[in-house]
GUMIRO-256841 format. One record per residue (C-alpha): x, y, z; residue in three letters. Coordinates in nm, 4 decimals. Example, Ala and Ser with C-alpha at 12.3 -4.5 7.8 and 13.67 -1.06 7.14 Angstrom:
<rs>
<X->1.2300 | Y->-0.4500 | Z->0.7800 | residuo->ALA>
<X->1.3670 | Y->-0.1060 | Z->0.7140 | residuo->SER>
</rs>
This chain:
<rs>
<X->0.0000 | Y->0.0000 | Z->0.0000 | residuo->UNK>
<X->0.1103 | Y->0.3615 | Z->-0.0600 | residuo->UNK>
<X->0.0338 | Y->0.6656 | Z->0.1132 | residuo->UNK>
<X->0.0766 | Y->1.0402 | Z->0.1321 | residuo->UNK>
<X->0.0251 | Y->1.1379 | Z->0.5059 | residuo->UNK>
<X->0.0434 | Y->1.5222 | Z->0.6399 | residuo->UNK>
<X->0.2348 | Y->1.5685 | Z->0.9679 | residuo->UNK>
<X->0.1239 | Y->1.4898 | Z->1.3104 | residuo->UNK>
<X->-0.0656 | Y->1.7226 | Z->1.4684 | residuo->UNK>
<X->-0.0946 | Y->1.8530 | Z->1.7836 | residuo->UNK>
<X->-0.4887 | Y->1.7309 | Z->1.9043 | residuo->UNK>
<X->-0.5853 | Y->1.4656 | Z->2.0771 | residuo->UNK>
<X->-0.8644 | Y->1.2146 | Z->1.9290 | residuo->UNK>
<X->-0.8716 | Y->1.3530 | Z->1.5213 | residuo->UNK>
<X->-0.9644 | Y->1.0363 | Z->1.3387 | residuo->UNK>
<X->-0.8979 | Y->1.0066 | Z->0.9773 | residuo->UNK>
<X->-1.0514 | Y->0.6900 | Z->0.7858 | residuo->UNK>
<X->-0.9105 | Y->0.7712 | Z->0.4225 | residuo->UNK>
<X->-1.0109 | Y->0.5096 | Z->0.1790 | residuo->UNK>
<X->-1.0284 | Y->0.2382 | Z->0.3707 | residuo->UNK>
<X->-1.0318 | Y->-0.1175 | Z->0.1872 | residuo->UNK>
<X->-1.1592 | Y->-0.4817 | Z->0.3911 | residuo->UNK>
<X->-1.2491 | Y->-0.7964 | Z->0.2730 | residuo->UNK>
<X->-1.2801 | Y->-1.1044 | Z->0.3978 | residuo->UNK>
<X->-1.2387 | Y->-1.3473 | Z->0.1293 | residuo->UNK>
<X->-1.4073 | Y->-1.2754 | Z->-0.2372 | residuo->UNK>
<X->-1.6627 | Y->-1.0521 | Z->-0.0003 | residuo->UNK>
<X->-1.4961 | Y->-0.6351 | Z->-0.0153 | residuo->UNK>
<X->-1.6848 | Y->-0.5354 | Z->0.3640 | residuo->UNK>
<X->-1.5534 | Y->-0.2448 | Z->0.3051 | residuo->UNK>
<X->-1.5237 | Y->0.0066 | Z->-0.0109 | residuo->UNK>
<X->-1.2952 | Y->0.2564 | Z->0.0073 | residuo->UNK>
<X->-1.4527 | Y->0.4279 | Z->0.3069 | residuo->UNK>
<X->-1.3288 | Y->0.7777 | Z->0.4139 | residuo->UNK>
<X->-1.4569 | Y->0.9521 | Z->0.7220 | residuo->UNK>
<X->-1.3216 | Y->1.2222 | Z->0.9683 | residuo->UNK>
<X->-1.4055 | Y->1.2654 | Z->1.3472 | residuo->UNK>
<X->-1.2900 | Y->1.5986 | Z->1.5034 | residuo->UNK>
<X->-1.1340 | Y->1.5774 | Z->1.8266 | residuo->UNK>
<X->-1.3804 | Y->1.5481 | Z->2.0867 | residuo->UNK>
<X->-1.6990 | Y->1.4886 | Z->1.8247 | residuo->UNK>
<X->-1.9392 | Y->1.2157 | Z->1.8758 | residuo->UNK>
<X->-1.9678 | Y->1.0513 | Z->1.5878 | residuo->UNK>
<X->-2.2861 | Y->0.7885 | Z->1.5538 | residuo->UNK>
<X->-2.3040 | Y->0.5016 | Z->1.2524 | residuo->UNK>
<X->-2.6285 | Y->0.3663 | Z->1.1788 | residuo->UNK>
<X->-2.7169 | Y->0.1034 | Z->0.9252 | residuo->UNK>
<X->-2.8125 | Y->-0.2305 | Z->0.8381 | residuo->UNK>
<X->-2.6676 | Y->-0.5092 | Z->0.9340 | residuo->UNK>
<X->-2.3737 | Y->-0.6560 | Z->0.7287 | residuo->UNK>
<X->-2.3245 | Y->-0.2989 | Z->0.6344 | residuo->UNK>
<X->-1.9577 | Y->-0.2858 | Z->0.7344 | residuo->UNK>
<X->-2.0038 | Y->-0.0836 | Z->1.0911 | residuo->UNK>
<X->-1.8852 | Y->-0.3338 | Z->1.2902 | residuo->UNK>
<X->-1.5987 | Y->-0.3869 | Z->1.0740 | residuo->UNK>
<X->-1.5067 | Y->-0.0421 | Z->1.0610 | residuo->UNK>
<X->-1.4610 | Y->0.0067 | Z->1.3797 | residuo->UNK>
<X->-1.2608 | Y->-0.2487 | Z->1.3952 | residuo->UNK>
<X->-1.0014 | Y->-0.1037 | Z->1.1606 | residuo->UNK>
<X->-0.9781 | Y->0.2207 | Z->1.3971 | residuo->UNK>
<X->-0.8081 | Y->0.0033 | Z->1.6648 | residuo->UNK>
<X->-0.6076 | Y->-0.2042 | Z->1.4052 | residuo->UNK>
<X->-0.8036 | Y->-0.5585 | Z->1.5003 | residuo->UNK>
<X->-0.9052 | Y->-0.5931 | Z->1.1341 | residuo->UNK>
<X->-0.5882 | Y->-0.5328 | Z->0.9032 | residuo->UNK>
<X->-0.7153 | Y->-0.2968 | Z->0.5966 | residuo->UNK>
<X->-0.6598 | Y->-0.3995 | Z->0.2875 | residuo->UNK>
<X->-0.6028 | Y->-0.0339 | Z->0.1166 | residuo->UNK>
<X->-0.6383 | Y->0.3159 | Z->0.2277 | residuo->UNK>
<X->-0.5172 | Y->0.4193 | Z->0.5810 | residuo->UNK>
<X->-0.6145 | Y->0.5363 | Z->0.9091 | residuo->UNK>
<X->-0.4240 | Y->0.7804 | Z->1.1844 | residuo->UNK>
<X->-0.4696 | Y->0.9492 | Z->1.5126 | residuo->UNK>
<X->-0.3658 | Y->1.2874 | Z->1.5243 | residuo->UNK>
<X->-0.1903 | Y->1.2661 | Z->1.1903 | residuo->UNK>
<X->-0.0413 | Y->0.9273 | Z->1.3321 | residuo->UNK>
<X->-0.0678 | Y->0.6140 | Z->1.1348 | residuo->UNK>
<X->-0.2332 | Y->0.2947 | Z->1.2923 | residuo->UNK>
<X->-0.1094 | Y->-0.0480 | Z->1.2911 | residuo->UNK>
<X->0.1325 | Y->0.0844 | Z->0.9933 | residuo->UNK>
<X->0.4333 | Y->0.2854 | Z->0.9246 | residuo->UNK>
<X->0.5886 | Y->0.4587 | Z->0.6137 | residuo->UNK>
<X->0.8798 | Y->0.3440 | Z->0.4968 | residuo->UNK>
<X->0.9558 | Y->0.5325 | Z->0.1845 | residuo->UNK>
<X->0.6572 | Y->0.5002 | Z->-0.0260 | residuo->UNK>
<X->0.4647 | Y->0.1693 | Z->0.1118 | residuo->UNK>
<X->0.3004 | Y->0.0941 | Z->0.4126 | residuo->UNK>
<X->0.4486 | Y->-0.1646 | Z->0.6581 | residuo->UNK>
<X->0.2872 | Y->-0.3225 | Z->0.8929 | residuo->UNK>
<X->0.3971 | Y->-0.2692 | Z->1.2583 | residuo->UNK>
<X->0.5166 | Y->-0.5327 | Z->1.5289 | residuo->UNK>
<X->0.2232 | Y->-0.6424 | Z->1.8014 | residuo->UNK>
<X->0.4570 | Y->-0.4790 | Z->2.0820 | residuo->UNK>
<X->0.4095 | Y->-0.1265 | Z->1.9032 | residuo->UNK>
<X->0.0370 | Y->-0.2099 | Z->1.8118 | residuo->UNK>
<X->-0.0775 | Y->-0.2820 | Z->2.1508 | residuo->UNK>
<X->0.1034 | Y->0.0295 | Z->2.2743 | residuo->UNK>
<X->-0.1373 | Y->0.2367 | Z->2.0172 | residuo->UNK>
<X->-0.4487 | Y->0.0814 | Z->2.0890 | residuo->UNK>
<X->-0.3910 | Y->0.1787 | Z->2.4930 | residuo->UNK>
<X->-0.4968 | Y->0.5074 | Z->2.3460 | residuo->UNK>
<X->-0.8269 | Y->0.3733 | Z->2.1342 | residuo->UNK>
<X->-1.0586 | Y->0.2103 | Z->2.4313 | residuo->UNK>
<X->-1.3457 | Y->-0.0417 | Z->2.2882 | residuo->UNK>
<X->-1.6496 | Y->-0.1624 | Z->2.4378 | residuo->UNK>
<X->-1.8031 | Y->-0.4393 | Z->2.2864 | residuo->UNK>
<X->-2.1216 | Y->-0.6147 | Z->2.2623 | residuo->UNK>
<X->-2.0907 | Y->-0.8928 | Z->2.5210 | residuo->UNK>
<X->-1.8639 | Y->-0.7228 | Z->2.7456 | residuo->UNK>
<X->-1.5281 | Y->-0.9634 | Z->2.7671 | residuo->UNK>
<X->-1.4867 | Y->-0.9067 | Z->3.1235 | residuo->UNK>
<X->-1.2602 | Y->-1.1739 | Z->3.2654 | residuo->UNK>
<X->-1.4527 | Y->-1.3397 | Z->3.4683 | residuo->UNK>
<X->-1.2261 | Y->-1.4872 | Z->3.7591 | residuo->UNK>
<X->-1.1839 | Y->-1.1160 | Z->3.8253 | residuo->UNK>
<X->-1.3929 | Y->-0.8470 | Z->4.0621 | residuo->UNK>
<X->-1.5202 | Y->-0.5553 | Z->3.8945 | residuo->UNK>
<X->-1.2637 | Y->-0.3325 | Z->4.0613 | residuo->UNK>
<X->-1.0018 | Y->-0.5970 | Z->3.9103 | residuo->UNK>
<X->-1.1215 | Y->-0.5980 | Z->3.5951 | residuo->UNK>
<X->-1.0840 | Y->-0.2539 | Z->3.5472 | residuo->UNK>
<X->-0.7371 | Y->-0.2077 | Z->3.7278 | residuo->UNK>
<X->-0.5596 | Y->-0.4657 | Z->3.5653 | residuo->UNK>
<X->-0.4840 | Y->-0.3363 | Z->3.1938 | residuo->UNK>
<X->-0.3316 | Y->0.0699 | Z->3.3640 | residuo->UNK>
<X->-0.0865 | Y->-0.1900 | Z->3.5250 | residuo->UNK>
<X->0.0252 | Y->-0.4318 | Z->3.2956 | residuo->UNK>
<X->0.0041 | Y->-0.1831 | Z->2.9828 | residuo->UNK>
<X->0.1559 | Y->0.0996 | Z->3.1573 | residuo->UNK>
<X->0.3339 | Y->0.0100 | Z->3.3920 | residuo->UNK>
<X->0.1244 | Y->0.2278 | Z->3.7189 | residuo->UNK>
<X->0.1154 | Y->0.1022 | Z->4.0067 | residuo->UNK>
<X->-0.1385 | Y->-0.1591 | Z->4.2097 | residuo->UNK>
<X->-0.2217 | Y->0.1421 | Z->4.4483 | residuo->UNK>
<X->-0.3008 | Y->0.3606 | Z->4.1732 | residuo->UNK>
<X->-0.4976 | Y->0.1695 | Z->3.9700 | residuo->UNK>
<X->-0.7169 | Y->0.0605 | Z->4.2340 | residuo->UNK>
<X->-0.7499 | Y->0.4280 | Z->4.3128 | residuo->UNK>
<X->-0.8429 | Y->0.5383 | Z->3.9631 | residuo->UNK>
<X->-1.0483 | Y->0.2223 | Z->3.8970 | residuo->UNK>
<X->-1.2778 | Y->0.2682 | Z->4.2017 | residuo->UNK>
<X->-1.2851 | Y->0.6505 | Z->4.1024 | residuo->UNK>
<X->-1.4200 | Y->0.4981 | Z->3.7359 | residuo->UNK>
<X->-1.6599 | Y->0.2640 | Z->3.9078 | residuo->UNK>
<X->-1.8446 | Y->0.5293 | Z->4.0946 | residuo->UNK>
<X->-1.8544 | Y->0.7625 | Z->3.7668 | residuo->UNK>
<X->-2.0680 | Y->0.4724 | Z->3.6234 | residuo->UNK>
<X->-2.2729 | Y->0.3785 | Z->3.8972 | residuo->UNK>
<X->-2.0981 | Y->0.1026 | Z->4.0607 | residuo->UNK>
<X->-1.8236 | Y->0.1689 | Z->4.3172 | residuo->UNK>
<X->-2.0787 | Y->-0.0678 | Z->4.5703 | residuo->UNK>
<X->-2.0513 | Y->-0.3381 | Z->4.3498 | residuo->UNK>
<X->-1.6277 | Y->-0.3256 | Z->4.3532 | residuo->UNK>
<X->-1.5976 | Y->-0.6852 | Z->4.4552 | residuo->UNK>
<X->-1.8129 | Y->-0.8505 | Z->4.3065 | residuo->UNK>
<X->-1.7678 | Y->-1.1038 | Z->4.0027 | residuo->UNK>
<X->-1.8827 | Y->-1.0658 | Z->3.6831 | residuo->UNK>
<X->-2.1763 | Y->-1.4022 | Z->3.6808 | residuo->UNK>
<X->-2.2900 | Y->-1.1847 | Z->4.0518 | residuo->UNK>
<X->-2.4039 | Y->-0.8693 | Z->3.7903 | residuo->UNK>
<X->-2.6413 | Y->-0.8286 | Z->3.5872 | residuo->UNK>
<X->-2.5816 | Y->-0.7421 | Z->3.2031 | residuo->UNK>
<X->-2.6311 | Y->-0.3685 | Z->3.2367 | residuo->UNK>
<X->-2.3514 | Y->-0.3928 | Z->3.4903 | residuo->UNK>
<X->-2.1411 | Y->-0.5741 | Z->3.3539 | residuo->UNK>
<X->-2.1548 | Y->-0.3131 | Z->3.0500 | residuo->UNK>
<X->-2.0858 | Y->-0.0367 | Z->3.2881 | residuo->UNK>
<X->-1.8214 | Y->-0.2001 | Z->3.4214 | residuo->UNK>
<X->-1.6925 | Y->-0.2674 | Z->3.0094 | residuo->UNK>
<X->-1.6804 | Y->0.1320 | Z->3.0131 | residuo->UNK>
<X->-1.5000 | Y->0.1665 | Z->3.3255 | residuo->UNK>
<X->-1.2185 | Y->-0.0240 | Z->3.2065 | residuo->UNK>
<X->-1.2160 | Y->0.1144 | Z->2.8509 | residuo->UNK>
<X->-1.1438 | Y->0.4331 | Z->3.0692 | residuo->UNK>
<X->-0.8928 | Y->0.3244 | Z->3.2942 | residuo->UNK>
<X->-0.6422 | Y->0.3841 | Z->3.0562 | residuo->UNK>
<X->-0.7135 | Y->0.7732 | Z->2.9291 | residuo->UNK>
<X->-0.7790 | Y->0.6773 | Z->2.5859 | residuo->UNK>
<X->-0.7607 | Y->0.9771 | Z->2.3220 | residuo->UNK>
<X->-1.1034 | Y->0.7669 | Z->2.1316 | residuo->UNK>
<X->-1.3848 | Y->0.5116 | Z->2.2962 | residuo->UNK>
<X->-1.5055 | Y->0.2878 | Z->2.0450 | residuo->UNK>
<X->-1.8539 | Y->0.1183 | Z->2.1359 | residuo->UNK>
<X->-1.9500 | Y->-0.1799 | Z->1.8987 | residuo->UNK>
<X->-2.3853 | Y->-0.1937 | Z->1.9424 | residuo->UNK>
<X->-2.2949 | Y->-0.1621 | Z->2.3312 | residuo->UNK>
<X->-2.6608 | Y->-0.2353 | Z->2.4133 | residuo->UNK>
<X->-2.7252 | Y->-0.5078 | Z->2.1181 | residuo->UNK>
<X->-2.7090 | Y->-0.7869 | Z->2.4353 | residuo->UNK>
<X->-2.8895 | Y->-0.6425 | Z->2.6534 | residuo->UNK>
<X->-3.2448 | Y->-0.7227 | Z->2.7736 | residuo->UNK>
<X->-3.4795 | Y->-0.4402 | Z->2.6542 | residuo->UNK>
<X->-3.5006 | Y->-0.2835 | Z->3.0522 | residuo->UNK>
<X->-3.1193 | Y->-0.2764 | Z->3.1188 | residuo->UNK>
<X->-3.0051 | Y->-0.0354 | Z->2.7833 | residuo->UNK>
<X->-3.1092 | Y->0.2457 | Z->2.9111 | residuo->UNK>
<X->-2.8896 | Y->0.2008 | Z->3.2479 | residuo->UNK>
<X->-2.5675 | Y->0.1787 | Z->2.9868 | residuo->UNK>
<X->-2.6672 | Y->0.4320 | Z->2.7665 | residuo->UNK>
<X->-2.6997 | Y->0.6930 | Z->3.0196 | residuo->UNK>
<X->-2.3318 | Y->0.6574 | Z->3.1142 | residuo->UNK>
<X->-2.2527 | Y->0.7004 | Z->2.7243 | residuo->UNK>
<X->-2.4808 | Y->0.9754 | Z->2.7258 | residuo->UNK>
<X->-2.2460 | Y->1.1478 | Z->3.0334 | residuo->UNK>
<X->-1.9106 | Y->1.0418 | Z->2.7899 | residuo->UNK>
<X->-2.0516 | Y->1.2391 | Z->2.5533 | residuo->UNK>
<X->-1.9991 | Y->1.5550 | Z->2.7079 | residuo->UNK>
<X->-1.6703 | Y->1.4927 | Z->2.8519 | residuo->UNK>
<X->-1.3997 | Y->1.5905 | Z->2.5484 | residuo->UNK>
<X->-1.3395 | Y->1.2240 | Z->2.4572 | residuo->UNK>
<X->-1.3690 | Y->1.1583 | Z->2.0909 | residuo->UNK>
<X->-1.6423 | Y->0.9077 | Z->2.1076 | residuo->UNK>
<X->-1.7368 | Y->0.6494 | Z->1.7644 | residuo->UNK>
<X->-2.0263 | Y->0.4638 | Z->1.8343 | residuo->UNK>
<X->-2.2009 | Y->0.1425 | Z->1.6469 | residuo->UNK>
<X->-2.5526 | Y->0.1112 | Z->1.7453 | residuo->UNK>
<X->-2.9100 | Y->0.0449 | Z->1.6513 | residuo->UNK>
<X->-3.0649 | Y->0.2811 | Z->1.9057 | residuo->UNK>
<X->-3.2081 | Y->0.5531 | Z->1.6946 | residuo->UNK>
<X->-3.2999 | Y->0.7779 | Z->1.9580 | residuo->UNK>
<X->-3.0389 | Y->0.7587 | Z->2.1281 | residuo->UNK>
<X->-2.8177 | Y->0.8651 | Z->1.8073 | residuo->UNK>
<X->-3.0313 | Y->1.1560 | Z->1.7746 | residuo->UNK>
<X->-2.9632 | Y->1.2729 | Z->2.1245 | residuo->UNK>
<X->-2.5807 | Y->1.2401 | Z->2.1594 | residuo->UNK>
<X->-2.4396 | Y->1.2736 | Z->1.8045 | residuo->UNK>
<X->-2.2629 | Y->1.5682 | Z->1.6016 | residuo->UNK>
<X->-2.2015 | Y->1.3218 | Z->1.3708 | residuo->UNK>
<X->-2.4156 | Y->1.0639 | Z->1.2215 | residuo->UNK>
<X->-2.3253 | Y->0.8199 | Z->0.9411 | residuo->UNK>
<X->-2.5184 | Y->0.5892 | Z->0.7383 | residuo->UNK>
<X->-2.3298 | Y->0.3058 | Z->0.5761 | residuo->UNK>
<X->-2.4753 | Y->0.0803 | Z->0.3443 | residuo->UNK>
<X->-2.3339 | Y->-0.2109 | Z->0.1593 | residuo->UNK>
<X->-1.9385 | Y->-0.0949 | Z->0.2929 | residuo->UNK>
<X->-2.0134 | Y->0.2307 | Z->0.1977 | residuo->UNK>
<X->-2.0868 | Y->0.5399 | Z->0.3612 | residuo->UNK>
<X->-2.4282 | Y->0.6741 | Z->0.1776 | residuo->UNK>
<X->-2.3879 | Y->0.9478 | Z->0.3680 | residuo->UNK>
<X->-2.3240 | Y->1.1659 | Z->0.7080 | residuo->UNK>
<X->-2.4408 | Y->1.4741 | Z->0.8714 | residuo->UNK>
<X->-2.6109 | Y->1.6166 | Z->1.1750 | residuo->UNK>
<X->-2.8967 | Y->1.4504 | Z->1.3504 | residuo->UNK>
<X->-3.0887 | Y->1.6733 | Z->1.2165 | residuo->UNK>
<X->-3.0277 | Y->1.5965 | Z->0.8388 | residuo->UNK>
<X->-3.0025 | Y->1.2650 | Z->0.8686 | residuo->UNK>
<X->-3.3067 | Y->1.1844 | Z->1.0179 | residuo->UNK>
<X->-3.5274 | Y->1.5287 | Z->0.9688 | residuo->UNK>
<X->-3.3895 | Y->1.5517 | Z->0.5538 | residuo->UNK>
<X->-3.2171 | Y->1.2914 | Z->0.4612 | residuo->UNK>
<X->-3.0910 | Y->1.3335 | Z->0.0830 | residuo->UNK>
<X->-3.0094 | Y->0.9674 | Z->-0.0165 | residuo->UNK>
<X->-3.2801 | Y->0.6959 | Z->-0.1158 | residuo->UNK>
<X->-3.1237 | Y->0.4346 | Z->0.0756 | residuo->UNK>
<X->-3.0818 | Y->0.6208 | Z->0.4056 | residuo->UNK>
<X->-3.4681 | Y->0.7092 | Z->0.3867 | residuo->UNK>
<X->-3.5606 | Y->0.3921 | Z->0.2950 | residuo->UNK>
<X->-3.3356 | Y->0.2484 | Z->0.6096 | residuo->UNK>
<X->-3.4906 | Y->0.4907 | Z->0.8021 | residuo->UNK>
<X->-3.8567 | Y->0.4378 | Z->0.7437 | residuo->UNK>
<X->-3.8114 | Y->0.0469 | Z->0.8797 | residuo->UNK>
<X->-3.6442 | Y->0.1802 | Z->1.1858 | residuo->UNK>
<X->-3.7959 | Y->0.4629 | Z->1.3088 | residuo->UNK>
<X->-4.0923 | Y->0.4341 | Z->1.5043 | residuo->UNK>
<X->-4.4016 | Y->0.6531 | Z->1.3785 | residuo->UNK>
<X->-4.3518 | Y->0.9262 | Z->1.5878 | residuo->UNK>
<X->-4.0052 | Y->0.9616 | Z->1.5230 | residuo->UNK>
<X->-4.1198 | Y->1.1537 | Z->1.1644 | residuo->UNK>
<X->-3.8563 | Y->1.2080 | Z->0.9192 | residuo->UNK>
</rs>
């Protein structure tokens, strides 16, 4: 691969996506997609599934190789550097250093379950940077009680429920000061009365400076917290704007005709 890249600059949390390539056998997930999230924005993407959501957010934290384009993080490159006019891919040791500054949440949680809450969230500030036991437990209590659930320290992850558990997800995501969060459909497996417990702590996030990116199927919610939304379609995106464009006037066929399945009556577009 070949790229021209600009300096780095001096934000924290600018995304770039620049024509970003992904298949998976003959099946291209992922056309050329380009996208830019300005430090600190909250950027929604809505869709069907199979769309390529999941997969692009994926790329942002280098667990899906692309195949073309590129991505960086305040004008750095990830999972890549240049050497002369190609693209090399880095070593794990340097690509797990860069993705201690892209947290993820994902759908079912992957809390490790012979570990306490508080545990779960201390562990990763200590053996990914080096802090100490004392201060992780510190900060990680200080992150439990920011989502609800510094009474609920010690317990294991089977003794929560699923909201919890989430909540817990987010804690550690934020134990290590990550310049993005990344949520992949962070309600999807949830039971119907537990999403709104999570997505009230994402709803906080969202006014706290952190460049957010968030994969989800909860339209209202997009509406509420977004600067950003994008619709992808068929590893594209069809197209991006405010809330209000994209579900008051939405230009593109397909994103109305998504959005007439979706919405619910009263949600008028």
């Amino acid at each position: 691969m070949t790229a021209t890249l600009t300096a780095p600059t001096a934000t924290r949390g600018l995304v770039e996506i620049t024509g970003v390539r992904k298949s998976f056998g003959p099946t291209e997930v992922l056309k050329g997609v380009s996208l830019t999230v300005e430090p600190g924005g909250v950027a929604v993407i809505v869709g069907p599934s199979g769309s390529g959501k999941s997969t692009l957010l994926r790329t942002i934290n280098h667990l899906e190789k692309v195949d073309g384009g590129h991505i960086t993080i305040d004008g750095k490159l990830v999972g890549y550097a240049v050497r002369g006019d190609r693209l090399h891919e880095l070593r794990e040791k340097e690509i797990l250093k860069q993705r201690t500054e892209i947290g993820m949440v994902f759908q079912n949680f992957n809390l490790f379950p012979h570990l306490t809450a508080l545990e779960n969230v201390a562990e990763a500030p200590v053996v990914a940077q080096g802090r100490s036991k004392a201060e992780a437990r510190r900060r990680g209590l200080e992150l439990l009680d920011r989502v609800g659930l510094k009474d609920r320290a010690g317990a294991y992850p089977r003794q929560l429920s699923g909201g919890q558990q989430q909540r817990v997800a987010i804690a550690r995501a934020l134990a290590l000061d990550p310049k993005i969060l990344l949520f992949d459909e962070p309600t999807s497996a949830l039971d119907p009365e537990l999403v709104n417990e999570v997505l009230d702590v994402i709803r906080e996030l969202a006014t706290s400076g952190t460049t957010l990116i968030i994969v989800t199927h909860e339209m209202g919610f997009a509406r509420d917290v977004a600067d950003t939304v994008v619709f992808m379609d068929q590893g594209q995106v069809v197209e991006q704007g405010t809330p209000q464009d994209i579900f008051g006037n939405p230009r593109e066929p397909r994103t109305r005709s998504f959005l007439s399945k979706v919405l619910e009556p009263a949600f008028n577009i």
